[in-house]
C-alpha positions in Angstrom: 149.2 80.1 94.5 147.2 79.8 97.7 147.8 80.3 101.6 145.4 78.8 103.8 145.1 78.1 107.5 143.1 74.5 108.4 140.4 74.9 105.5 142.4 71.7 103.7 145.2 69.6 105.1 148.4 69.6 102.8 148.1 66.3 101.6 144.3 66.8 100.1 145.6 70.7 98.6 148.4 68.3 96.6 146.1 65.9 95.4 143.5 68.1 94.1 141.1 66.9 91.7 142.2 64.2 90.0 139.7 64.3 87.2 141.2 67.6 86.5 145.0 66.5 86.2 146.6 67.5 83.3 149.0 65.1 81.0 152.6 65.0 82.1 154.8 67.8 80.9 158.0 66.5 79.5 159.3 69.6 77.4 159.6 72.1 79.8 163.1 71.0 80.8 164.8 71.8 77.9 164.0 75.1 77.7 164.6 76.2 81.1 168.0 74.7 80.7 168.8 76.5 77.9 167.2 79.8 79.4 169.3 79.5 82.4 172.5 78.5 80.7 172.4 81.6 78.6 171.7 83.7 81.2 174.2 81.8 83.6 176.9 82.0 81.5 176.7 86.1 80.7 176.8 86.6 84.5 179.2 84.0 85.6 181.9 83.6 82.8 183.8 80.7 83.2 185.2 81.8 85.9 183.7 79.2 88.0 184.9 76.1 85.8 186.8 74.3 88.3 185.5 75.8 91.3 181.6 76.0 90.5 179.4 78.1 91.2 176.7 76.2 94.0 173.2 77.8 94.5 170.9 76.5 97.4 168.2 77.6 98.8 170.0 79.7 101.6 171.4 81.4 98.4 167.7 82.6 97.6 167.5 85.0 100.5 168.3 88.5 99.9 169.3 88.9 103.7 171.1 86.5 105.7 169.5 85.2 109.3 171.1 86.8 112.4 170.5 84.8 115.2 172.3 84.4 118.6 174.4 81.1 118.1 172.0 79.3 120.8 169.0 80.1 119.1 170.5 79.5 115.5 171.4 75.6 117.3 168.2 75.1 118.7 166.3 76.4 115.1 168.6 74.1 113.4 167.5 71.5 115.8 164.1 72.0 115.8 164.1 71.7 111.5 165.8 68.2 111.6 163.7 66.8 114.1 160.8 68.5 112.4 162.2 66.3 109.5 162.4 63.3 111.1 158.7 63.9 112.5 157.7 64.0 108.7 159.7 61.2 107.5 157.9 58.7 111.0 155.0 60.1 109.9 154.9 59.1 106.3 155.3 55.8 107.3 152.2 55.7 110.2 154.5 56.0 113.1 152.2 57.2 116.1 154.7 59.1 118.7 154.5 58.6 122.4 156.7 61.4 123.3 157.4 63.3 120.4 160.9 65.0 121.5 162.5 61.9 123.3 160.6 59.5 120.1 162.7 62.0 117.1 165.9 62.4 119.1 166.1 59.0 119.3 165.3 58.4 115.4 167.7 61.3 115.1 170.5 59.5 117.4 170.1 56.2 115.9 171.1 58.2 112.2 173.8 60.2 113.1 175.4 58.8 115.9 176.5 61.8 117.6 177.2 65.3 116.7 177.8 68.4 118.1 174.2 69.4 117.7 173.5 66.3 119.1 176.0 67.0 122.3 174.2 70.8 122.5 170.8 68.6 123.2 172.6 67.0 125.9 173.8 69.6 128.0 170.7 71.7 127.8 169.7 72.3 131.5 166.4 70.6 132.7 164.3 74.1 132.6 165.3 74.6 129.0 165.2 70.9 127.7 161.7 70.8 129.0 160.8 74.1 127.2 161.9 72.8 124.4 160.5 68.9 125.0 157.2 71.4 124.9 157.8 73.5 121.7 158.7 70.4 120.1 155.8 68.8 120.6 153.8 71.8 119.7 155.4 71.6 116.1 154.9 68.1 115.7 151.1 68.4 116.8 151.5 70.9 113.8 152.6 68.9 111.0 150.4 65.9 112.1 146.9 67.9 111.5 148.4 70.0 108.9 149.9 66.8 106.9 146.4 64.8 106.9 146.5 61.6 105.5 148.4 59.9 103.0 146.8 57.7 100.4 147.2 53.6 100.5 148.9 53.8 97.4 150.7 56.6 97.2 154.9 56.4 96.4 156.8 58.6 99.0 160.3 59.7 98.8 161.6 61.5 101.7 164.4 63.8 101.7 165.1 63.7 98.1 168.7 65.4 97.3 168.2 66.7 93.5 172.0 68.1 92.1 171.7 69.9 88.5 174.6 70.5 86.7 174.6 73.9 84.7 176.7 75.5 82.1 179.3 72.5 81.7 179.7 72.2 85.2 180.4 75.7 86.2 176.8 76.1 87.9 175.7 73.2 90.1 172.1 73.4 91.6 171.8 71.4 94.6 168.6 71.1 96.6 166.8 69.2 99.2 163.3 67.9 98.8 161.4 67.1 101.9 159.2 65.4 100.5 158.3 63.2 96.8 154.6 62.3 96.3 153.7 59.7 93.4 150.0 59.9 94.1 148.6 57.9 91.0 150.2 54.6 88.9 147.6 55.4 85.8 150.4 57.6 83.7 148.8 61.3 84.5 150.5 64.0 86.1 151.0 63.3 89.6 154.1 64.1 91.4 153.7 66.4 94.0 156.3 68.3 96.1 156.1 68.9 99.9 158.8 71.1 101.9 158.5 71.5 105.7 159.5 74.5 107.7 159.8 75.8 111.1 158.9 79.4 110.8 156.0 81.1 109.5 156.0 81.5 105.7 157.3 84.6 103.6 158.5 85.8 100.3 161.2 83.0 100.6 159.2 80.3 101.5 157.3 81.2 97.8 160.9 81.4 96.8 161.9 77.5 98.2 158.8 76.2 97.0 159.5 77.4 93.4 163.3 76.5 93.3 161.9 72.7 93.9 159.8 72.5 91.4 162.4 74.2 89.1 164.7 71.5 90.2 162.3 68.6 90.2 161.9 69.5 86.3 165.3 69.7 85.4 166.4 66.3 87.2 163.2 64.1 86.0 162.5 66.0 82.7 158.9 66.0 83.7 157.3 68.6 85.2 155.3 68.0 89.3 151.8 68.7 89.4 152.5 71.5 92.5 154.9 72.1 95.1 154.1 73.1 98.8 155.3 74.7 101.9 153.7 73.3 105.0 154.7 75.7 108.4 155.0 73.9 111.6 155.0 77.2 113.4 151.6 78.2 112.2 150.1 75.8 110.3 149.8 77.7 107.7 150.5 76.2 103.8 151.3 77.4 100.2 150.1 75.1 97.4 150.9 76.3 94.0 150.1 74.7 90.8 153.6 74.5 88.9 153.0 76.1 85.7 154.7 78.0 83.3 154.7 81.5 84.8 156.1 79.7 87.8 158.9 78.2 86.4 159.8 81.7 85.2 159.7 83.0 88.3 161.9 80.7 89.6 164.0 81.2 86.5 164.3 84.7 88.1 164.8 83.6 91.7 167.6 81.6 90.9 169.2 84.1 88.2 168.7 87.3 91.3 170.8 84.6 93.5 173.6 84.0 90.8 174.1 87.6 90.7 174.4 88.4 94.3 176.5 85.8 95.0 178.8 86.3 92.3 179.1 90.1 93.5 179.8 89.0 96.8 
Protein backbone atom coordinates (compact mmCIF):
# COMPACT_ATOMS: atom_id res chain seq x y z
CA UNK A 1 0.00 0.00 0.00
CA UNK A 2 1.23 3.46 -0.50
CA UNK A 3 0.57 7.17 0.90
CA UNK A 4 1.63 9.89 -1.12
CA UNK A 5 1.16 13.60 -1.16
CA UNK A 6 1.07 15.25 -5.04
CA UNK A 7 3.96 12.89 -6.48
CA UNK A 8 0.89 11.18 -8.64
CA UNK A 9 -2.71 12.21 -8.96
CA UNK A 10 -5.30 9.41 -7.97
CA UNK A 11 -6.39 8.62 -11.18
CA UNK A 12 -2.64 7.82 -12.77
CA UNK A 13 -1.77 5.64 -9.09
CA UNK A 14 -5.11 3.44 -10.24
CA UNK A 15 -4.17 2.99 -13.53
CA UNK A 16 -0.68 1.97 -13.12
CA UNK A 17 1.08 0.18 -15.71
CA UNK A 18 -0.96 -1.34 -17.88
CA UNK A 19 1.58 -3.65 -19.45
CA UNK A 20 1.89 -4.94 -15.98
CA UNK A 21 -1.82 -5.80 -15.25
CA UNK A 22 -2.48 -9.07 -14.17
CA UNK A 23 -5.42 -11.53 -15.65
CA UNK A 24 -8.78 -11.07 -13.89
CA UNK A 25 -9.16 -13.01 -10.68
CA UNK A 26 -12.44 -14.80 -10.68
CA UNK A 27 -11.84 -17.48 -7.69
CA UNK A 28 -11.17 -15.44 -4.94
CA UNK A 29 -14.89 -14.96 -4.22
CA UNK A 30 -15.69 -18.27 -3.21
CA UNK A 31 -13.39 -18.71 -0.71
CA UNK A 32 -13.79 -15.56 1.10
CA UNK A 33 -17.41 -16.46 1.24
CA UNK A 34 -16.91 -19.48 2.70
CA UNK A 35 -14.09 -18.08 5.07
CA UNK A 36 -16.44 -15.53 6.34
CA UNK A 37 -19.52 -17.72 6.60
CA UNK A 38 -17.68 -20.01 8.86
CA UNK A 39 -16.44 -17.60 10.86
CA UNK A 40 -19.70 -15.54 10.81
CA UNK A 41 -21.81 -18.10 11.82
CA UNK A 42 -19.58 -19.36 15.11
CA UNK A 43 -19.81 -15.71 16.31
CA UNK A 44 -23.34 -14.73 15.36
CA UNK A 45 -25.49 -17.97 15.67
CA UNK A 46 -28.58 -17.56 14.12
CA UNK A 47 -29.61 -15.35 16.15
CA UNK A 48 -29.82 -12.72 13.62
CA UNK A 49 -32.08 -14.81 11.06
CA UNK A 50 -34.90 -12.44 10.80
CA UNK A 51 -33.32 -9.46 12.06
CA UNK A 52 -29.79 -9.60 10.32
CA UNK A 53 -26.89 -8.67 11.27
CA UNK A 54 -25.79 -5.21 8.92
CA UNK A 55 -22.05 -4.23 8.84
CA UNK A 56 -21.00 -0.89 7.21
CA UNK A 57 -18.22 0.88 7.21
CA UNK A 58 -19.12 3.02 10.41
CA UNK A 59 -19.16 -0.50 11.86
CA UNK A 60 -15.27 -0.74 11.17
CA UNK A 61 -14.26 1.90 13.71
CA UNK A 62 -13.24 0.74 16.95
CA UNK A 63 -14.38 4.24 18.54
CA UNK A 64 -17.31 6.11 17.62
CA UNK A 65 -16.96 10.03 16.38
CA UNK A 66 -17.93 12.56 19.12
CA UNK A 67 -18.69 15.63 17.60
CA UNK A 68 -20.83 18.64 18.73
CA UNK A 69 -24.20 18.15 16.69
CA UNK A 70 -23.26 21.45 14.49
CA UNK A 71 -20.09 20.28 13.58
CA UNK A 72 -21.29 16.56 13.02
CA UNK A 73 -24.07 18.53 10.33
CA UNK A 74 -21.66 20.56 8.72
CA UNK A 75 -19.04 17.24 8.31
CA UNK A 76 -21.94 15.47 7.08
CA UNK A 77 -22.46 18.25 4.77
CA UNK A 78 -19.21 18.86 3.67
CA UNK A 79 -18.90 14.69 2.60
CA UNK A 80 -22.11 14.87 0.34
CA UNK A 81 -21.15 17.86 -1.37
CA UNK A 82 -17.72 16.59 -1.53
CA UNK A 83 -19.61 13.69 -3.36
CA UNK A 84 -21.37 15.57 -5.62
CA UNK A 85 -18.02 17.55 -6.49
CA UNK A 86 -16.69 13.98 -7.53
CA UNK A 87 -19.65 12.79 -9.26
CA UNK A 88 -19.65 16.80 -11.68
CA UNK A 89 -16.33 16.12 -11.92
CA UNK A 90 -16.30 12.70 -13.49
CA UNK A 91 -18.29 14.03 -16.04
CA UNK A 92 -16.01 17.40 -17.05
CA UNK A 93 -18.19 19.83 -15.19
CA UNK A 94 -16.01 23.02 -14.62
CA UNK A 95 -17.51 24.87 -11.30
CA UNK A 96 -17.98 28.57 -11.16
CA UNK A 97 -18.70 28.78 -7.58
CA UNK A 98 -18.09 25.59 -6.09
CA UNK A 99 -20.43 25.79 -2.87
CA UNK A 100 -23.48 27.56 -4.50
CA UNK A 101 -22.61 25.06 -8.02
CA UNK A 102 -22.94 21.53 -5.50
CA UNK A 103 -25.82 22.84 -3.33
CA UNK A 104 -27.57 23.34 -6.12
CA UNK A 105 -26.68 19.79 -7.72
CA UNK A 106 -27.36 18.66 -4.19
CA UNK A 107 -30.95 20.59 -4.11
CA UNK A 108 -32.02 19.56 -7.44
CA UNK A 109 -31.50 15.56 -5.93
CA UNK A 110 -33.04 15.65 -2.72
CA UNK A 111 -35.40 18.29 -2.69
CA UNK A 112 -35.14 19.41 0.73
CA UNK A 113 -33.95 18.04 3.89
CA UNK A 114 -33.19 18.92 7.16
CA UNK A 115 -29.54 19.08 6.36
CA UNK A 116 -30.51 20.97 3.51
CA UNK A 117 -32.76 23.55 5.91
CA UNK A 118 -29.37 23.67 8.39
CA UNK A 119 -27.50 25.24 5.11
CA UNK A 120 -30.16 27.70 4.99
CA UNK A 121 -30.19 29.17 8.22
CA UNK A 122 -26.48 29.33 8.61
CA UNK A 123 -25.76 33.09 9.29
CA UNK A 124 -23.86 35.10 6.59
CA UNK A 125 -20.33 34.96 8.62
CA UNK A 126 -20.60 31.26 8.88
CA UNK A 127 -22.14 30.42 5.37
CA UNK A 128 -19.21 32.38 3.94
CA UNK A 129 -16.62 30.38 6.11
CA UNK A 130 -17.94 27.61 4.96
CA UNK A 131 -18.61 28.83 1.04
CA UNK A 132 -14.61 29.10 1.67
CA UNK A 133 -13.72 25.59 3.22
CA UNK A 134 -15.84 24.22 0.62
CA UNK A 135 -14.06 25.47 -2.02
CA UNK A 136 -10.82 24.65 -0.45
CA UNK A 137 -11.90 20.79 -0.61
CA UNK A 138 -13.07 20.95 -3.94
CA UNK A 139 -9.73 22.68 -5.18
CA UNK A 140 -8.53 19.37 -3.36
CA UNK A 141 -10.18 16.72 -5.13
CA UNK A 142 -9.78 18.49 -8.52
CA UNK A 143 -5.74 18.31 -8.49
CA UNK A 144 -5.77 15.27 -6.49
CA UNK A 145 -8.33 13.40 -8.98
CA UNK A 146 -6.25 14.25 -12.25
CA UNK A 147 -7.66 13.27 -15.33
CA UNK A 148 -9.84 10.61 -16.42
CA UNK A 149 -9.24 8.62 -19.50
CA UNK A 150 -11.55 9.10 -22.84
CA UNK A 151 -12.59 5.81 -22.53
CA UNK A 152 -12.78 4.93 -19.29
CA UNK A 153 -16.45 3.42 -17.74
CA UNK A 154 -17.41 5.30 -14.46
CA UNK A 155 -19.86 4.40 -12.00
CA UNK A 156 -20.43 6.75 -9.24
CA UNK A 157 -21.89 5.98 -5.99
CA UNK A 158 -22.05 2.37 -6.46
CA UNK A 159 -24.29 0.67 -3.43
CA UNK A 160 -22.81 -3.10 -3.22
CA UNK A 161 -25.35 -5.31 -0.57
CA UNK A 162 -23.79 -8.93 0.14
CA UNK A 163 -25.85 -11.34 1.74
CA UNK A 164 -23.99 -13.65 4.33
CA UNK A 165 -24.76 -16.77 6.18
CA UNK A 166 -28.39 -17.35 4.59
CA UNK A 167 -29.32 -13.94 5.24
CA UNK A 168 -28.33 -13.48 8.78
CA UNK A 169 -25.21 -11.16 7.77
CA UNK A 170 -25.90 -8.51 5.19
CA UNK A 171 -22.85 -6.41 4.00
CA UNK A 172 -23.88 -3.22 2.71
CA UNK A 173 -21.42 -0.64 1.28
CA UNK A 174 -21.09 2.48 -0.67
CA UNK A 175 -18.62 2.84 -3.43
CA UNK A 176 -17.65 6.38 -4.41
CA UNK A 177 -16.35 5.60 -7.14
CA UNK A 178 -16.18 2.38 -10.15
CA UNK A 179 -13.38 2.67 -12.72
CA UNK A 180 -13.53 0.29 -15.91
CA UNK A 181 -10.29 1.69 -17.31
CA UNK A 182 -9.62 -0.87 -20.26
CA UNK A 183 -12.33 -2.82 -22.76
CA UNK A 184 -9.31 -5.53 -23.89
CA UNK A 185 -10.53 -8.34 -21.01
CA UNK A 186 -7.43 -7.66 -18.47
CA UNK A 187 -7.82 -6.66 -14.95
CA UNK A 188 -8.96 -3.33 -14.70
CA UNK A 189 -11.50 -2.25 -12.31
CA UNK A 190 -10.37 0.12 -9.95
CA UNK A 191 -11.97 1.55 -6.79
CA UNK A 192 -11.96 5.15 -5.62
CA UNK A 193 -13.49 6.44 -2.14
CA UNK A 194 -13.41 10.13 -1.18
CA UNK A 195 -13.12 11.52 2.26
CA UNK A 196 -13.14 14.64 4.09
CA UNK A 197 -10.61 14.15 6.82
CA UNK A 198 -7.18 13.24 6.81
CA UNK A 199 -6.58 9.49 6.39
CA UNK A 200 -5.90 6.86 9.33
CA UNK A 201 -6.04 3.22 10.26
CA UNK A 202 -9.74 3.32 9.07
CA UNK A 203 -9.47 4.90 6.02
CA UNK A 204 -6.92 1.59 5.25
CA UNK A 205 -9.89 -0.18 6.87
CA UNK A 206 -12.71 1.46 4.23
CA UNK A 207 -10.47 1.01 1.46
CA UNK A 208 -10.10 -2.72 2.15
CA UNK A 209 -13.86 -3.46 3.06
CA UNK A 210 -14.57 -2.15 -0.76
CA UNK A 211 -12.46 -4.24 -2.41
CA UNK A 212 -13.68 -7.12 -0.20
CA UNK A 213 -17.11 -6.18 -1.25
CA UNK A 214 -16.45 -5.38 -4.88
CA UNK A 215 -15.15 -9.24 -5.01
CA UNK A 216 -17.98 -10.75 -3.48
CA UNK A 217 -20.71 -8.88 -5.56
CA UNK A 218 -18.89 -9.21 -9.21
CA UNK A 219 -16.98 -12.48 -8.47
CA UNK A 220 -13.91 -10.80 -9.89
CA UNK A 221 -11.48 -9.33 -8.08
CA UNK A 222 -10.48 -4.95 -8.73
CA UNK A 223 -7.08 -4.26 -9.75
CA UNK A 224 -6.74 -1.67 -6.32
CA UNK A 225 -8.86 0.40 -4.27
CA UNK A 226 -8.10 4.00 -3.05
CA UNK A 227 -8.74 6.67 -0.57
CA UNK A 228 -8.33 10.13 -1.89
CA UNK A 229 -8.48 13.02 1.30
CA UNK A 230 -9.92 16.29 0.40
CA UNK A 231 -8.52 17.60 3.64
CA UNK A 232 -5.02 17.04 2.70
CA UNK A 233 -4.63 15.63 -0.33
CA UNK A 234 -3.18 13.02 0.68
CA UNK A 235 -4.00 9.26 -1.02
CA UNK A 236 -3.72 5.43 -0.28
CA UNK A 237 -3.49 3.14 -3.37
CA UNK A 238 -3.21 -0.42 -2.67
CA UNK A 239 -2.89 -3.21 -5.00
CA UNK A 240 -5.83 -5.70 -3.94
CA UNK A 241 -4.23 -8.90 -3.32
CA UNK A 242 -4.52 -11.78 -1.41
CA UNK A 243 -3.03 -10.66 1.98
CA UNK A 244 -5.44 -7.78 1.54
CA UNK A 245 -8.44 -9.50 1.23
CA UNK A 246 -7.44 -11.29 4.45
CA UNK A 247 -7.03 -8.39 6.16
CA UNK A 248 -10.22 -7.22 5.36
CA UNK A 249 -11.46 -10.77 6.20
CA UNK A 250 -10.21 -9.66 9.67
CA UNK A 251 -11.66 -6.12 9.61
CA UNK A 252 -14.94 -7.18 9.02
CA UNK A 253 -14.81 -10.38 11.35
CA UNK A 254 -13.19 -7.64 14.53
CA UNK A 255 -16.56 -5.50 13.50
CA UNK A 256 -19.00 -8.69 13.78
CA UNK A 257 -17.72 -9.25 17.09
CA UNK A 258 -17.94 -5.88 18.64
CA UNK A 259 -21.19 -5.27 17.44
CA UNK A 260 -22.64 -8.39 18.44
CA UNK A 261 -21.15 -7.73 22.07
CA UNK A 262 -22.69 -4.49 22.04
Amino acid sequence: MTSTLDSVTVLQALRGNRAERPAPRTTDAAHLRAALEDSLYAIDGPQHFFNPLVLRTQELRELPLDFPASHYSLARIRGILMHHALRLLSVGYSFTDPFEDLLSAWRCEVGESDLLEFVDHLDAEDRAKFATEIAAHTAALRHGLGTFGSGWSLRSTVRVANLLCSGAVALRDTIDLSIDTSDDGDCATVLLDITTAPLDENSEKVLRFHALNQTLRTGVTPLRSAVLSTATGEQLVAEVDAALLTQAVADLLEAAERKCRA
